[in-house]
C-alpha positions in Angstrom: 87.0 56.2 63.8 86.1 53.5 66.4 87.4 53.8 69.9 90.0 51.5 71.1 89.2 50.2 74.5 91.4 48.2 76.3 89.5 45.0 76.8 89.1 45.2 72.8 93.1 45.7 71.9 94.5 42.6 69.9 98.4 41.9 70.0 100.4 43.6 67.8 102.0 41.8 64.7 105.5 41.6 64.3 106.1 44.7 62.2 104.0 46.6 64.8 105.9 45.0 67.8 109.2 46.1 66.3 107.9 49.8 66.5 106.6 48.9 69.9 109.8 47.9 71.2 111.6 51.1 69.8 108.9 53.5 71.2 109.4 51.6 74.4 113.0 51.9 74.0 113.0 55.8 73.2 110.7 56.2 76.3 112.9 54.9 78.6 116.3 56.6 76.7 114.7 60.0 77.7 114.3 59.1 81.5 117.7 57.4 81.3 119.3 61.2 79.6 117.2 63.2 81.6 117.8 61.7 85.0 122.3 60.9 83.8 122.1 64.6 82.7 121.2 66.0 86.4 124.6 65.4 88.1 126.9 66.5 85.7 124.5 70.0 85.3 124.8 70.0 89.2 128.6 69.2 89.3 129.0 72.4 86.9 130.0 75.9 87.3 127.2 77.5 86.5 125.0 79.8 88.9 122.6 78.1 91.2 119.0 79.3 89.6 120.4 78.3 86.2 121.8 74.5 87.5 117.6 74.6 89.2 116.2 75.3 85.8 117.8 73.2 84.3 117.8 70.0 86.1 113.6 71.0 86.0 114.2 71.0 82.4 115.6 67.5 82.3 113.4 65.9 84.8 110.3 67.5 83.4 110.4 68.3 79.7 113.1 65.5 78.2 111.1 62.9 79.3 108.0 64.1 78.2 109.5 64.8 74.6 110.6 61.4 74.3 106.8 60.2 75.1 105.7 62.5 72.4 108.6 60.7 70.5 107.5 57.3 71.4 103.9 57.7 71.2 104.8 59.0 67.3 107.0 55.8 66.8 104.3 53.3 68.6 101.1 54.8 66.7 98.0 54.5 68.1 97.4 51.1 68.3 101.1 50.6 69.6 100.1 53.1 72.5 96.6 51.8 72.7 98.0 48.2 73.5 100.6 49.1 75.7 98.3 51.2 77.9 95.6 48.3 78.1 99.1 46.3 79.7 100.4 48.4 81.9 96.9 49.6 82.7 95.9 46.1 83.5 98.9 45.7 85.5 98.4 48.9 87.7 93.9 48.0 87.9 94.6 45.7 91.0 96.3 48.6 93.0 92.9 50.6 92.6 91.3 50.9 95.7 88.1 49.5 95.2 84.9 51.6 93.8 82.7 51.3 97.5 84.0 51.0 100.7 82.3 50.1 104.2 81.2 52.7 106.5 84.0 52.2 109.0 86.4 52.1 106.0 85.0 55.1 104.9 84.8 56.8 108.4 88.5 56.0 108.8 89.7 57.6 105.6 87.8 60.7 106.0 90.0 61.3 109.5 93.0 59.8 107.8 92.5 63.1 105.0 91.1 65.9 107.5 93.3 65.6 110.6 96.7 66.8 109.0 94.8 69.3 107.0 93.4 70.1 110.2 96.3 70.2 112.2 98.2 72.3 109.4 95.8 75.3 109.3 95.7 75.1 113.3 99.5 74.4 113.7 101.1 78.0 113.5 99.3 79.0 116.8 99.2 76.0 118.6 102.9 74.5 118.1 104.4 75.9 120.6 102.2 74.2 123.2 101.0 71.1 121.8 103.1 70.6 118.6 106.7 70.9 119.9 108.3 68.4 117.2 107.0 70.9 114.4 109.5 73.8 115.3 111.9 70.8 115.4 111.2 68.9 112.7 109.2 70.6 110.7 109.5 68.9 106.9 109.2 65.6 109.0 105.6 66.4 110.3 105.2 68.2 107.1 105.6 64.8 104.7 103.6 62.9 107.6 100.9 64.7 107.1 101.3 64.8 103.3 101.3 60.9 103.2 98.2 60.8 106.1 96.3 62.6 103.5 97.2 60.6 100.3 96.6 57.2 102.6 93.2 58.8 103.0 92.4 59.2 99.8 93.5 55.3 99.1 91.2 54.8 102.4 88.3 56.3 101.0 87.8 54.2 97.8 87.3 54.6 94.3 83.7 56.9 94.6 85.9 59.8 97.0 87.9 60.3 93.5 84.5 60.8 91.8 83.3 62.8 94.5 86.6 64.7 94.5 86.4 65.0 90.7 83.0 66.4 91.0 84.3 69.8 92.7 86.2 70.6 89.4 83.1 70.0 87.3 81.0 73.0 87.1 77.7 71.0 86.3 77.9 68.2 89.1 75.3 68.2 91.7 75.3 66.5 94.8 73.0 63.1 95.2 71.9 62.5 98.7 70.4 59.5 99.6 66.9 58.9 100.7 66.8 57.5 104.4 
């Protein structure tokens, strides 16, 4: 079977956009459940691990059965077009492939200071880091949102080098000087 890219996906015809529309719909029925169903499980009597598992349950799991759902309903070329949309949509929020020098420079300090500062933060907080016994889920998502700026920072080849530490056969390129 041929693969379906998403430069090559044609619109659908009408019988095809009808089951388009319904996967779409059923997609966004098991968010909409999922997300209603929280409050009422959280306004219950039940125990407090059992209200946490399942709220987890319907954030986590509905939604993704309704995909499975949808995904069955759209077929593949359903799914296949409305990825190439909403992946053409979300492509100019990529941060592009190569970055300047600077660019990159900044990004790499952007994603190692917090790390940084976490590992070192437990023995020097009480003398340079005061806010941190304060606030510390504050300093905590700042740091979280440092790194993930840093990552956006770094451009499009950091993900690949990223990606590389989770493949067993990449080897590192150096360039000649």
């Amino acid at each position: 079977m041929a693969d379906v890219s998403s430069s090559a996906v044609a619109a659908p015809d009408p019988a095809q956009k009808r089951r388009l529309t319904l996967g779409v719909v059923v997609f966004i029925a098991g968010w909409v459940i999922g997300l209603a169903l929280i409050p009422l499980v959280n306004r219950s009597g039940m125990t407090d691990a059992l209200k946490a598992t399942l709220s987890g349950v319907l954030l986590l799991v509905v939604p993704k059965v309704f995909l499975l759902i949808a995904v069955a309903i759209m077929g593949k070329p359903g799914f296949a077009y409305l990825k190439s949309l909403v992946g053409a949509y979300f492509r100019r929020f990529a941060p592009p492939a190569t970055v300047s020098a600077a660019r990159y420079r900044i990004g790499l300090i952007l994603l190692i200071t917090p790390i940084v500062l976490s590992s070192l933060g437990d023995y020097l907080s009480l003398y340079l880091i005061p806010l941190r016994q304060e606030y510390p889920y504050l300093i905590a998502m700042a740091g979280d949102l440092l790194i993930l700026a840093g990552l956006f920072v770094l451009g499009g080849d950091f993900w690949d080098k990223l990606r590389s530490l989770f493949v067993h056969e990449a080897k590192a390129v150096f360039p000649s000087k």
